[in-house]
CHARMM-style PDB file with segment names, atoms N, HN, CA, C and O in Angstrom:
ATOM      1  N   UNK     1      85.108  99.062  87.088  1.00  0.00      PROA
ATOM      2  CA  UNK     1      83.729  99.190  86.769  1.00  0.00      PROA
ATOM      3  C   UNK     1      83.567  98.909  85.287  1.00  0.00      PROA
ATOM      4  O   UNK     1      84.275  99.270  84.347  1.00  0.00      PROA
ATOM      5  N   UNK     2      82.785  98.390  85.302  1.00  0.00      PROA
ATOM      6  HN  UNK     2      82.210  98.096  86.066  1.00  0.00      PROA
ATOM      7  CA  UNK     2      82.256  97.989  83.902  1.00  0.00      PROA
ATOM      8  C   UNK     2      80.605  97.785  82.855  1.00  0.00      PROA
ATOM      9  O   UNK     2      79.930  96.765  82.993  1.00  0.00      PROA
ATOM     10  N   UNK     3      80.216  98.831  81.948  1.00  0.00      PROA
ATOM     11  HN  UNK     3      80.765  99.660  81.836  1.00  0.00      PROA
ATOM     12  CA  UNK     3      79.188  98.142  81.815  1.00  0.00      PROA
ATOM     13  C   UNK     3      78.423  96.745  81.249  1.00  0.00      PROA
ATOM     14  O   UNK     3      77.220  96.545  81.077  1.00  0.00      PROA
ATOM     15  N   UNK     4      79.521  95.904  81.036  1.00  0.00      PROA
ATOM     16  HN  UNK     4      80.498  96.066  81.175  1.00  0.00      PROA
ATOM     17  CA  UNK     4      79.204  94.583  80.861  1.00  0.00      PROA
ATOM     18  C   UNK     4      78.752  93.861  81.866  1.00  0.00      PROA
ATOM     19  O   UNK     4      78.953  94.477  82.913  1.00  0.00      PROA
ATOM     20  N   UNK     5      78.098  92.573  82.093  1.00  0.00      PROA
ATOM     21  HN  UNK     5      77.935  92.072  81.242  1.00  0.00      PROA
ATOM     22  CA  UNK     5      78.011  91.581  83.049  1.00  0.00      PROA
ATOM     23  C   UNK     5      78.932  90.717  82.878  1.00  0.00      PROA
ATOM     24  O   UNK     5      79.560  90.376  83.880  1.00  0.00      PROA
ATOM     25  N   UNK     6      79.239  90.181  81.708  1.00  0.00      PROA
ATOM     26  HN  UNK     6      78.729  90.458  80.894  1.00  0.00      PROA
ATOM     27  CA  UNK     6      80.294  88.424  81.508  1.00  0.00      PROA
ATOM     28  C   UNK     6      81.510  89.508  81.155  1.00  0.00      PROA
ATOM     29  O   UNK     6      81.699  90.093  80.089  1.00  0.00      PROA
ATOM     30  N   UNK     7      82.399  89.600  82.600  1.00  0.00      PROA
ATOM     31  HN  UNK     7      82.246  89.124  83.466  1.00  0.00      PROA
ATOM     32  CA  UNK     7      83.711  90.200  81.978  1.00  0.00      PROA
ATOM     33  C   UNK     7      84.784  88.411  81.760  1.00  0.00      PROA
ATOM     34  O   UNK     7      84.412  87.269  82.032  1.00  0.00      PROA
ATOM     35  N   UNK     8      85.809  88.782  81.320  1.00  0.00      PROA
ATOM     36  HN  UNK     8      86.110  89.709  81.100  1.00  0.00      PROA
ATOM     37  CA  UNK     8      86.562  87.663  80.845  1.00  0.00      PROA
ATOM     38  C   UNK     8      87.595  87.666  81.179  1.00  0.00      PROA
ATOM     39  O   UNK     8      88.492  86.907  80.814  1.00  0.00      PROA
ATOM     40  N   UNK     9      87.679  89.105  82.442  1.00  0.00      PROA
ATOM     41  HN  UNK     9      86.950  89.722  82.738  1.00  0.00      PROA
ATOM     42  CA  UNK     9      89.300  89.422  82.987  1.00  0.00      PROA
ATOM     43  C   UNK     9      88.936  90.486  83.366  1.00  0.00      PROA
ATOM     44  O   UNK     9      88.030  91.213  82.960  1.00  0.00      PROA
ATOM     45  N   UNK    10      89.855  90.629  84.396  1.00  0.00      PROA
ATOM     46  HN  UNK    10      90.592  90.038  84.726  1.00  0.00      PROA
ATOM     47  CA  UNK    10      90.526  91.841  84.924  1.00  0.00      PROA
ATOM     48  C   UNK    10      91.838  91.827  85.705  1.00  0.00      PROA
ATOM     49  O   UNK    10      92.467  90.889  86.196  1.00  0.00      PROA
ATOM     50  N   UNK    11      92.083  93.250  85.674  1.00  0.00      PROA
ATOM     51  HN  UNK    11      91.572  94.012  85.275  1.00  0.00      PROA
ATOM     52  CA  UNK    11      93.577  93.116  86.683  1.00  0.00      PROA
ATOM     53  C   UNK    11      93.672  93.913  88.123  1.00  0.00      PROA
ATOM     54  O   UNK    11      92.594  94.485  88.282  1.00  0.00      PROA
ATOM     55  N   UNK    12      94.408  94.124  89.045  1.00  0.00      PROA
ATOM     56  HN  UNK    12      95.284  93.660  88.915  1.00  0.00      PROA
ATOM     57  CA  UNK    12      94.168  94.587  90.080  1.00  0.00      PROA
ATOM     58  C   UNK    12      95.916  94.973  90.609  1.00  0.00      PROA
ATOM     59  O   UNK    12      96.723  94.801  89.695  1.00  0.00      PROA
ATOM     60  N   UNK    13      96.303  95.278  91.456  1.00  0.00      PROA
ATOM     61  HN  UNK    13      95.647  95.418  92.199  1.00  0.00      PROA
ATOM     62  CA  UNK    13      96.970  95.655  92.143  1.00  0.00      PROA
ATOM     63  C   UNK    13      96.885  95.318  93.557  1.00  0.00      PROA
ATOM     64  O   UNK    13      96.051  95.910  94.241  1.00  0.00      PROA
ATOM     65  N   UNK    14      97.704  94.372  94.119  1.00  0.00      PROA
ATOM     66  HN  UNK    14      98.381  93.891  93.563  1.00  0.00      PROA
ATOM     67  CA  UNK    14      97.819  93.884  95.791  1.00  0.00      PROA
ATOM     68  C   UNK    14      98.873  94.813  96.509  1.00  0.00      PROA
ATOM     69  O   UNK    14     100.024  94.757  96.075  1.00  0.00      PROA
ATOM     70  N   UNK    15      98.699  95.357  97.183  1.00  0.00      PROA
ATOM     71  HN  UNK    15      97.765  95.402  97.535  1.00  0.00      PROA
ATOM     72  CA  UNK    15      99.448  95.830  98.050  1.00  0.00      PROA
ATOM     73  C   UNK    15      99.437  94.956  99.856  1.00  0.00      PROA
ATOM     74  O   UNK    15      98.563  94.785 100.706  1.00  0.00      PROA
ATOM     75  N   UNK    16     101.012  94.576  99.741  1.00  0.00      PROA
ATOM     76  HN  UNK    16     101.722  94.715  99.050  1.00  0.00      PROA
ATOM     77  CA  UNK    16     101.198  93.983 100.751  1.00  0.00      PROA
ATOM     78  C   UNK    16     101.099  92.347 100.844  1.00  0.00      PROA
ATOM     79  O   UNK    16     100.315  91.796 100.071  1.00  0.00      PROA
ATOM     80  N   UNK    17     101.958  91.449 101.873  1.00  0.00      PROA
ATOM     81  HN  UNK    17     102.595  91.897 102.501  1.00  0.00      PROA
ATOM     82  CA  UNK    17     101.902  90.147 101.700  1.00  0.00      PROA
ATOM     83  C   UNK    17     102.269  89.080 103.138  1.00  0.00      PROA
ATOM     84  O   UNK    17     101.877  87.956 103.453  1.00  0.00      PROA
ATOM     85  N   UNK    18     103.054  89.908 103.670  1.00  0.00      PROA
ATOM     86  HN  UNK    18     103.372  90.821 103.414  1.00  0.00      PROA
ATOM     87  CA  UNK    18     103.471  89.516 105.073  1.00  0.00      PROA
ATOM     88  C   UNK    18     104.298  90.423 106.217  1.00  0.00      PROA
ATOM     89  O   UNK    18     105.037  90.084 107.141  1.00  0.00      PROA
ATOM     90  N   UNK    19     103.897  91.564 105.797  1.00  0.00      PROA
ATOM     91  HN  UNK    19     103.296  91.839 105.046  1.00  0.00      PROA
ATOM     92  CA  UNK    19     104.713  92.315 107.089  1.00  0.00      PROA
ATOM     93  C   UNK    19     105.941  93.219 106.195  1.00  0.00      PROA
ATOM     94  O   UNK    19     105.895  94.304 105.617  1.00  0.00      PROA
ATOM     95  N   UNK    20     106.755  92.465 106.341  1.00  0.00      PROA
ATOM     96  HN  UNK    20     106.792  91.583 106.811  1.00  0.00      PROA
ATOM     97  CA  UNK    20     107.876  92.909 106.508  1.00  0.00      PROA
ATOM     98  C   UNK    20     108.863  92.773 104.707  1.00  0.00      PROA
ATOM     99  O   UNK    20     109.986  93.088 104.316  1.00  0.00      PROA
ATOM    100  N   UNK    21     107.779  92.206 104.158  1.00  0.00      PROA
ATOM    101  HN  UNK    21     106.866  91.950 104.475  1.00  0.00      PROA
ATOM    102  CA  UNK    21     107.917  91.902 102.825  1.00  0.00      PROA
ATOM    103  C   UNK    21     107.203  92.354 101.632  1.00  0.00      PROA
ATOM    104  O   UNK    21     107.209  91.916 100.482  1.00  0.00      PROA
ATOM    105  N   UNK    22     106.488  93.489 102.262  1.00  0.00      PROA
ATOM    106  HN  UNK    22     106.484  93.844 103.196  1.00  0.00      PROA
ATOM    107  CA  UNK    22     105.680  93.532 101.180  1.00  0.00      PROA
ATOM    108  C   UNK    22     105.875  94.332  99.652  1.00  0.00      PROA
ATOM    109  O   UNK    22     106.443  95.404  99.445  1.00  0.00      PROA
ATOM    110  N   UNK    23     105.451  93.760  99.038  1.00  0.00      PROA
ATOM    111  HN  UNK    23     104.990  92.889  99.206  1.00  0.00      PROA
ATOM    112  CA  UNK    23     105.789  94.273  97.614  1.00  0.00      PROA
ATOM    113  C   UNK    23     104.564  95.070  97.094  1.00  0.00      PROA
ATOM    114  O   UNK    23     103.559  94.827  97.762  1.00  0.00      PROA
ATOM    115  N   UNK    24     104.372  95.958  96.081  1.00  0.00      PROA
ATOM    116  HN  UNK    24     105.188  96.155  95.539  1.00  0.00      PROA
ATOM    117  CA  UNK    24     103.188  95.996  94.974  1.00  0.00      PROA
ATOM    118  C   UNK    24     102.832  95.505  94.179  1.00  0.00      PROA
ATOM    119  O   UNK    24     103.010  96.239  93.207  1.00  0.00      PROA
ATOM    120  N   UNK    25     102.283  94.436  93.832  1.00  0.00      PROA
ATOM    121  HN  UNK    25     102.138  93.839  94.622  1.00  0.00      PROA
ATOM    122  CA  UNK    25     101.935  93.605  92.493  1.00  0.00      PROA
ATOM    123  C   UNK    25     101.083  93.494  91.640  1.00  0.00      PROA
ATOM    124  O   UNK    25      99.896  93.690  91.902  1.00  0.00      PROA
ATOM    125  N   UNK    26     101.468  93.192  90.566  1.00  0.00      PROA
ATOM    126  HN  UNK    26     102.432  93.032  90.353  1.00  0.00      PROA
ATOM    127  CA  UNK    26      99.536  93.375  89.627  1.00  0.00      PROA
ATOM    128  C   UNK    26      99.634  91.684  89.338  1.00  0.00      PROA
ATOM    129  O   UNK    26     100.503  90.828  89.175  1.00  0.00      PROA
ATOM    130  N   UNK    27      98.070  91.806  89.391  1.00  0.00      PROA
ATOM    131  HN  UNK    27      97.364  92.501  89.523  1.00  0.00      PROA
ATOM    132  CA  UNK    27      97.602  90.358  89.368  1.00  0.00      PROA
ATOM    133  C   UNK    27      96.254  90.688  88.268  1.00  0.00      PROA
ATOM    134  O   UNK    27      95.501  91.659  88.183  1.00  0.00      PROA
ATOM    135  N   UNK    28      96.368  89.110  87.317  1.00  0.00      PROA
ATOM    136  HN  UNK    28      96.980  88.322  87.386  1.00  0.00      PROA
ATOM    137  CA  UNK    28      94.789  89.330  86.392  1.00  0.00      PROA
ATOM    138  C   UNK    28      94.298  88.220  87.009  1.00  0.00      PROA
ATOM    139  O   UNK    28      94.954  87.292  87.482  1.00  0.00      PROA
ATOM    140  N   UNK    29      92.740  88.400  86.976  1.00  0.00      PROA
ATOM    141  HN  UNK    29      92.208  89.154  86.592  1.00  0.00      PROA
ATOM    142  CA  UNK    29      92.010  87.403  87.922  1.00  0.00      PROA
ATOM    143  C   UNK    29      90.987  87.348  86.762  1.00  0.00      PROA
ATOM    144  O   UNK    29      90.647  88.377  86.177  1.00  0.00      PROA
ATOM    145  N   UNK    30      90.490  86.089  86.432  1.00  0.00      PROA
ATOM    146  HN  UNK    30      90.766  85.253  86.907  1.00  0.00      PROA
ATOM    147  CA  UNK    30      89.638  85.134  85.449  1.00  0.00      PROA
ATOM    148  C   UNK    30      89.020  84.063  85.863  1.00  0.00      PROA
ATOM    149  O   UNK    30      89.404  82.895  85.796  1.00  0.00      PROA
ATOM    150  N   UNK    31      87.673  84.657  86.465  1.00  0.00      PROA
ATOM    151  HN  UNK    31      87.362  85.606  86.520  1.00  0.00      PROA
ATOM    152  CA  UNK    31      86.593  83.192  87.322  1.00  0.00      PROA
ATOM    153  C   UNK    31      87.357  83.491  88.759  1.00  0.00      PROA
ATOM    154  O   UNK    31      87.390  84.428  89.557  1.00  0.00      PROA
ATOM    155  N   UNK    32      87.851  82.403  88.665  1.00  0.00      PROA
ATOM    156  HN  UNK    32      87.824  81.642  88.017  1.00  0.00      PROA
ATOM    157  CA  UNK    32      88.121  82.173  90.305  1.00  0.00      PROA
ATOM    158  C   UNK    32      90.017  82.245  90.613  1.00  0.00      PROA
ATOM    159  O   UNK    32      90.656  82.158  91.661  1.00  0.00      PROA
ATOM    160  N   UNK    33      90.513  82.463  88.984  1.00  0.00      PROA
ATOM    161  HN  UNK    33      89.994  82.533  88.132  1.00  0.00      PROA
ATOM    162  CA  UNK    33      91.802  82.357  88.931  1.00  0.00      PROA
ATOM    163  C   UNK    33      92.961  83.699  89.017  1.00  0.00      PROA
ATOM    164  O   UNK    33      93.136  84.524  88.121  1.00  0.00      PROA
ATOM    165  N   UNK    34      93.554  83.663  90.122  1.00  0.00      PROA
ATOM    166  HN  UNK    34      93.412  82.993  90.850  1.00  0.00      PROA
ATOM    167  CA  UNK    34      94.309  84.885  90.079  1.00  0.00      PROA
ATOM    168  C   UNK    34      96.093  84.686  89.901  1.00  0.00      PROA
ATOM    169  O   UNK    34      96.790  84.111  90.736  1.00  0.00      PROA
ATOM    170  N   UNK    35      96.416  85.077  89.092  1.00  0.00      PROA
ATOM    171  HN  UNK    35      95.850  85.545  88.413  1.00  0.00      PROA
ATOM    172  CA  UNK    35      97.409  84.990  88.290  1.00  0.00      PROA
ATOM    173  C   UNK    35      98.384  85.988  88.360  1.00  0.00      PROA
ATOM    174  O   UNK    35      98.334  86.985  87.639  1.00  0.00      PROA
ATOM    175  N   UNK    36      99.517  85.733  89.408  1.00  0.00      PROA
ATOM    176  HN  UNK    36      99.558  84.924  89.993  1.00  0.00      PROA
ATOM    177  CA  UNK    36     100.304  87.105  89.625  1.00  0.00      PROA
ATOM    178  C   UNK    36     101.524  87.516  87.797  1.00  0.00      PROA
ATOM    179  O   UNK    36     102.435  86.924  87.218  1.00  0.00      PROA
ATOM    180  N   UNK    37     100.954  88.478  87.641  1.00  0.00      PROA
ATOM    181  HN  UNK    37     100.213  88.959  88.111  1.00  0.00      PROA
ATOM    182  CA  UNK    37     101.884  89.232  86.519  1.00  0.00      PROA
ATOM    183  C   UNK    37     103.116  90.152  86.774  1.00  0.00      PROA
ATOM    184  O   UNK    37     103.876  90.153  85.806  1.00  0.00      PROA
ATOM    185  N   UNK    38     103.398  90.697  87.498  1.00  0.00      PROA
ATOM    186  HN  UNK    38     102.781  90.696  88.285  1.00  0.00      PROA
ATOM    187  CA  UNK    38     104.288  91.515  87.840  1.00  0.00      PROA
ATOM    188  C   UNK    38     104.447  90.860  89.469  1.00  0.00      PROA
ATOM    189  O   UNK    38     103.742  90.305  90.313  1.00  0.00      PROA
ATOM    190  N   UNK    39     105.863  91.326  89.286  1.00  0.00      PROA
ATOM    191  HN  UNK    39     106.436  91.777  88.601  1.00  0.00      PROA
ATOM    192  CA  UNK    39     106.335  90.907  91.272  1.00  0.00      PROA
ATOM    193  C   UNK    39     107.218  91.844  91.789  1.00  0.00      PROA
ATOM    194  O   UNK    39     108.435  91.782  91.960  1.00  0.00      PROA
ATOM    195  N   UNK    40     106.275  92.872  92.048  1.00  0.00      PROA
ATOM    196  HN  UNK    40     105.286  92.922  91.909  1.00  0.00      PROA
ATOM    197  CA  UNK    40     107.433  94.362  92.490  1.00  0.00      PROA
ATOM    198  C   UNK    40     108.163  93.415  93.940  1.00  0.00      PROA
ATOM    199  O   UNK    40     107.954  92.319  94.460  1.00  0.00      PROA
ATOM    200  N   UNK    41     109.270  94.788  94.215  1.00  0.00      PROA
ATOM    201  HN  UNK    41     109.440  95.678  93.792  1.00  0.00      PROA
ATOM    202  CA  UNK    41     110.152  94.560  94.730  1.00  0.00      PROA
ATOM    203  C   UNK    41     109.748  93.662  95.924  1.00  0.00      PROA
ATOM    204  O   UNK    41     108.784  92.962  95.615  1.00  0.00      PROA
ATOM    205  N   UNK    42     110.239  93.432  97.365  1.00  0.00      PROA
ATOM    206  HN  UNK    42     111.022  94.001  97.616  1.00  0.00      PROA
ATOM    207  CA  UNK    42     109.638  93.253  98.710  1.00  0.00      PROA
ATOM    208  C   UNK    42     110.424  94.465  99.436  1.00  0.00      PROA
ATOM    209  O   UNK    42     111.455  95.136  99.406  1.00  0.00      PROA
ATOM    210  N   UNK    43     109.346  94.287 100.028  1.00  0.00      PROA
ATOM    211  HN  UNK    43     108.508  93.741 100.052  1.00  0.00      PROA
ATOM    212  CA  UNK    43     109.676  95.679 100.878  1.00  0.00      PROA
ATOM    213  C   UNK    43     108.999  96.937 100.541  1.00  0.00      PROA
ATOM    214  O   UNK    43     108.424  97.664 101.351  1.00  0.00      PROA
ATOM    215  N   UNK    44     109.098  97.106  99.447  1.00  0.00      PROA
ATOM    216  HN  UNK    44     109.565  96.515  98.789  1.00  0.00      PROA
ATOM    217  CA  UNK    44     108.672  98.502  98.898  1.00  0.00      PROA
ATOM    218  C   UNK    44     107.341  98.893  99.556  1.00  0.00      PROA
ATOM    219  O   UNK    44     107.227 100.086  99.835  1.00  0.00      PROA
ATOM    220  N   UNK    45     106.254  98.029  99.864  1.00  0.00      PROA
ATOM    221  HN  UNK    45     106.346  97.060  99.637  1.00  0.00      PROA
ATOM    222  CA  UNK    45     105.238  98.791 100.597  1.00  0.00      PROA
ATOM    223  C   UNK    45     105.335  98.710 102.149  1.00  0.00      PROA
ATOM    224  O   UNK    45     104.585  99.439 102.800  1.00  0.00      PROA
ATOM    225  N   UNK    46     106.345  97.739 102.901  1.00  0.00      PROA
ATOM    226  HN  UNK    46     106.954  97.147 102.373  1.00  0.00      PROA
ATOM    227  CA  UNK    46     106.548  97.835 103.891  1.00  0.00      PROA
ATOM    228  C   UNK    46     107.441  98.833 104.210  1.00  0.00      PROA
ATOM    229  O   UNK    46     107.895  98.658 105.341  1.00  0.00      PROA
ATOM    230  N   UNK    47     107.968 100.036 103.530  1.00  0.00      PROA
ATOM    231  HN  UNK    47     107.599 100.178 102.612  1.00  0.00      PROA
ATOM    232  CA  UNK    47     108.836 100.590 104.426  1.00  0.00      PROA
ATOM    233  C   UNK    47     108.179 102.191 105.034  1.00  0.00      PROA
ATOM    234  O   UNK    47     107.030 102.614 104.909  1.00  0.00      PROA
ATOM    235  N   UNK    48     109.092 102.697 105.552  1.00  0.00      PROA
ATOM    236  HN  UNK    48     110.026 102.353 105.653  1.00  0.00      PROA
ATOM    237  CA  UNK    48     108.310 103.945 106.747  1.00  0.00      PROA
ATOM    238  C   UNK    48     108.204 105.062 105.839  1.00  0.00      PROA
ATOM    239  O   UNK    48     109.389 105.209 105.541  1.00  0.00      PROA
ATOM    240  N   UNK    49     107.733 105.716 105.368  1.00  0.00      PROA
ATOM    241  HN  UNK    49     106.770 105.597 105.610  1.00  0.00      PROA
ATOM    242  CA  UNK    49     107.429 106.996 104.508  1.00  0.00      PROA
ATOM    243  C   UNK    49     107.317 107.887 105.735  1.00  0.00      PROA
ATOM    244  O   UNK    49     106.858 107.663 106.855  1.00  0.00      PROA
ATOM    245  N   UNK    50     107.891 109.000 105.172  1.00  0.00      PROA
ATOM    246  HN  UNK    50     108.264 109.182 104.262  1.00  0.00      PROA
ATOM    247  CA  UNK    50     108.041 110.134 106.210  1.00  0.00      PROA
ATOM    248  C   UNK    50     107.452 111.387 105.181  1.00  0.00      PROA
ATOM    249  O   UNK    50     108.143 111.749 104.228  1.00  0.00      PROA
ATOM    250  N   UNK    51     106.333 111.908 105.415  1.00  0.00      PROA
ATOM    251  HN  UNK    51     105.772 111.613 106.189  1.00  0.00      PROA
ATOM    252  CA  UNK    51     105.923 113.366 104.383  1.00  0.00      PROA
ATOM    253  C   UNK    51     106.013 114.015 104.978  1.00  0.00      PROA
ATOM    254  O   UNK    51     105.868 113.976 106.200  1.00  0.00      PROA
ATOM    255  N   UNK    52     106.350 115.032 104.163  1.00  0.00      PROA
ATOM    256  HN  UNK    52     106.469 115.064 103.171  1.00  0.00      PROA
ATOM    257  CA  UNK    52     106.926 116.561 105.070  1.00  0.00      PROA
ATOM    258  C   UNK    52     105.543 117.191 104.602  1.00  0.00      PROA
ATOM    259  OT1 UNK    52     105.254 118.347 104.912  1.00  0.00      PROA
TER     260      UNK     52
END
């Protein structure tokens, strides 16, 4: 959120990519351009979490 209108960037966080691969990643996106910055592991959001 922002109170500007003309931002010039931002960044985000993707979770997930194909199943069985998925990683956490941050991405900065500018206009129409999204630009992966970080490339967490694969897997890491695909696997089974168990909470007690």
């Amino acid at each position: 959120m922002s109170d500007q209108a003309n931002l010039k960037g931002y960044y985000y966080v993707r979770v997930g990519e194909d199943g069985t691969a998925d990683g956490v990643d941050l991405y900065r996106q500018q206009g129409n351009v999204h630009t992966k910055i970080i490339d967490g592991l694969p897997g890491r959001a695909a696997t089974n979490l168990i909470c007690a």
